[in-house]
C-alpha positions as CSV (number, residue, x, y, z in Angstrom):
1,X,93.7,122.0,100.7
2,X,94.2,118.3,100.5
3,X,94.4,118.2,104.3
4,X,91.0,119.8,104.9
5,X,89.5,117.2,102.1
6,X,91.5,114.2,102.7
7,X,88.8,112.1,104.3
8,X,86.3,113.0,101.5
9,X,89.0,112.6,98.6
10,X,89.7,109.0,100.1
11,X,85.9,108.2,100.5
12,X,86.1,109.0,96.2
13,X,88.0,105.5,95.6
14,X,86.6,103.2,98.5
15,X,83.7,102.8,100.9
16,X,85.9,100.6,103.6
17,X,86.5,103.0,106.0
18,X,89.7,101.0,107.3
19,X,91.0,101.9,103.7
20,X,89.3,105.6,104.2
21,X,91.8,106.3,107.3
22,X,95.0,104.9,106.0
23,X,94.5,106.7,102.9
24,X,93.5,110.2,104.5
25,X,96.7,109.4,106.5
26,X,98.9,109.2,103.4
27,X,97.3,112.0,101.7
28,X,98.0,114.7,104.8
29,X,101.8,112.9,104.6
30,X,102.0,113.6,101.0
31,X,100.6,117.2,101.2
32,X,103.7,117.9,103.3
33,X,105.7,116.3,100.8
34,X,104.3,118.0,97.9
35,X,105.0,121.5,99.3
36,X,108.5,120.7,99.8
37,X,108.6,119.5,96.3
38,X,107.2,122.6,95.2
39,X,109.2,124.8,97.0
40,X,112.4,122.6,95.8
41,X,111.3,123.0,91.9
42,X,111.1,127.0,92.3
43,X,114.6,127.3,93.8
44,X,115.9,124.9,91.6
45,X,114.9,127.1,88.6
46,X,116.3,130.3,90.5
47,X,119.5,127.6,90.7
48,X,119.6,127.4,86.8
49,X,119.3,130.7,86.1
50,X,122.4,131.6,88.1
51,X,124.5,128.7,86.6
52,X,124.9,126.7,89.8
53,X,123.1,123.6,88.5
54,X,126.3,121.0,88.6
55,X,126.6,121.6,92.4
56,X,122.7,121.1,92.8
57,X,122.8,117.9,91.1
58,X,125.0,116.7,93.5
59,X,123.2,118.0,96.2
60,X,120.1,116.8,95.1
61,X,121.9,112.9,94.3
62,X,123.2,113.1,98.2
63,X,119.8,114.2,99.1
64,X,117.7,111.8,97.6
65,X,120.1,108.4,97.5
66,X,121.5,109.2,100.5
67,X,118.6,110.7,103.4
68,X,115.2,110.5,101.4
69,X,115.6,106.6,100.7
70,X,116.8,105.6,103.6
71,X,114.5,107.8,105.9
72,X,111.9,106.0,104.0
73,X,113.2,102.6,104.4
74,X,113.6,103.2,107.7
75,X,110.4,105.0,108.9
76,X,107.9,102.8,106.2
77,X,109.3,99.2,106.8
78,X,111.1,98.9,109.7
79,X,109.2,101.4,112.2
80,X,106.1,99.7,110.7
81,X,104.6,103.7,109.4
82,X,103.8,102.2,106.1
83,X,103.1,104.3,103.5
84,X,102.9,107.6,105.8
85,X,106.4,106.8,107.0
86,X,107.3,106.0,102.7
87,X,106.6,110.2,102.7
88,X,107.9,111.2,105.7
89,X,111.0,109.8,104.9
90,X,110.9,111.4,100.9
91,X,109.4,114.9,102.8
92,X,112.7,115.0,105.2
93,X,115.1,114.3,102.0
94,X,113.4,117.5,100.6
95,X,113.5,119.5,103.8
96,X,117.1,119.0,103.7
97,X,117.2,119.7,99.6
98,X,115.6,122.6,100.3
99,X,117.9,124.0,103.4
100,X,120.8,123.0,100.6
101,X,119.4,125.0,97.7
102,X,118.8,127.8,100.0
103,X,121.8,128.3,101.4
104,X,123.8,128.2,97.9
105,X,121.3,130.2,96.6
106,X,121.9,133.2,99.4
107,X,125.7,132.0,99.0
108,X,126.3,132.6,95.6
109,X,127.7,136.0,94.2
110,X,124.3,137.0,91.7
């Protein structure tokens, strides 16, 4: 949904359409992100619920400290991607996060 409107969403807060592009650019980025987050918060829950929440939190600390800030750093400021590179970097942290949760989800004994 916010792909298909992210051009009109942008044209909501500005009429520069310099400013129109970048932004519809960081919106589709963050729409990846946002379903990765998503998906992360449901497994996360199905994590609680089976009493596996001490190894998730270290997961998720590796995870986010250790892929999603430096993918960011990386891709935003030193590739040049800006603030589309900002959430492709946080959007691979979850990718991984969510490949983690899965796997010690289907690995557990509930």
């Amino acid at each position: 949904m916010l792909q298909s409107f992210a051009v009109e969403i942008s044209q909501i807060f500005t009429t520069n359409e310099e400013i129109q592009s970048k932004a519809s650019k960081a919106i589709i980025a963050y729409s990846y992100a946002f379903v990765l987050d998503s998906m992360q918060v449901l497994q996360s829950g199905v994590i609680k619920g089976i009493g596996l929440q001490e190894k998730a939190q270290k997961i998720a600390l590796v995870c986010y400290f250790a892929i999603s800030l430096p993918a960011a750093y990386v891709i935003g400021v030193k590739y040049g991607f800006g603030v589309v590179g900002l959430w492709q970097g946080y959007s691979l942290g979850l990718l991984v996060l969510n490949y983690c949760y899965l796997r010690l989800i289907l690995d557990s004994d509930m």
